[in-house]
N, C-alpha and C positions, 0 to 999 in steps of 0.2 A: 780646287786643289785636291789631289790627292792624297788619303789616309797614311799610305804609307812611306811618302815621299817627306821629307826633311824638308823643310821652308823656313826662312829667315825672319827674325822677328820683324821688321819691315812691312814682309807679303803678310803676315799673319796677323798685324795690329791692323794694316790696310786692309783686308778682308774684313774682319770684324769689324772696322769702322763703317765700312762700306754695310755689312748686313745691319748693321744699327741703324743706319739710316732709312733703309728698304722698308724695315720692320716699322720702324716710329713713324715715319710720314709715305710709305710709298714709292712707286719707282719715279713718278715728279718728283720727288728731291735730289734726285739724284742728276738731275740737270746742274744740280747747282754746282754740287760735287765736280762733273764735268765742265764747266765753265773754270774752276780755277784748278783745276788740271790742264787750263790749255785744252782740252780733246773739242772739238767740232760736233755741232751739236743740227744737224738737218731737219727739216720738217716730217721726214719718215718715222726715224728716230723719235720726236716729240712726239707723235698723233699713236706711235705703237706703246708707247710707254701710259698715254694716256690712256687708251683704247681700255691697255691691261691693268691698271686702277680702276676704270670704272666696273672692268668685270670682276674687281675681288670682292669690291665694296657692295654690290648686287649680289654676290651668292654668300656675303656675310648676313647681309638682312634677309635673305631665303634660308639660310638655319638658323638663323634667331625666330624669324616668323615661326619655322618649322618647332624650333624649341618650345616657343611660347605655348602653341599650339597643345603640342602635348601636356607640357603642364596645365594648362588650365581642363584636357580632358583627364587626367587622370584625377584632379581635384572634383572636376564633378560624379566621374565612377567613386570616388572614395564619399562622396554627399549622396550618393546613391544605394549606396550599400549601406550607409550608415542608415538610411531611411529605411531602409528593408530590414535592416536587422531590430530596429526599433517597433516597427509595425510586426511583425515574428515574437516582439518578446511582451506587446500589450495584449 
């Protein structure tokens, strides 16, 4: 939808509902959405919406690793420095 274009409270509760959905479970849920919409649901359609769930959930756990990661080296630089500074001041 467009920023600066006027929309009906309709298109605007429907989009919102629709991005709630996206967000909480996925573009699979949104089959389901489309099933009691009536809209037609093909095996392209399925296997693309799949395809693109499995690639968000895979680069969600590659910055969490990545997160992780870092936190635990910055705790050990910080057990590090705490060691040197302790060996410096006996």
């Amino acid at each position: 939808m467009s920023k600066s274009k006027h929309h009906g409270c309709r298109s605007v509760r429907g989009s919102a509902a629709l991005a709630a959905i996206f967000f909480n479970k996925g573009r699979n849920s949104l089959l389901e959405f489309f099933k009691q919409s009536n809209l037609d649901i093909n095996e392209s359609l399925l296997e693309h919406l799949l395809k693109k769930d499995c690639k968000r959930i895979s680069r969600a756990k590659q910055i969490t690793n990545q997160r992780e990661t870092k936190i635990r080296r910055k705790a050990m630089d910080r057990q590090h420095s705490i060691t040197a500074q302790n060996d410096i001041n006996d």
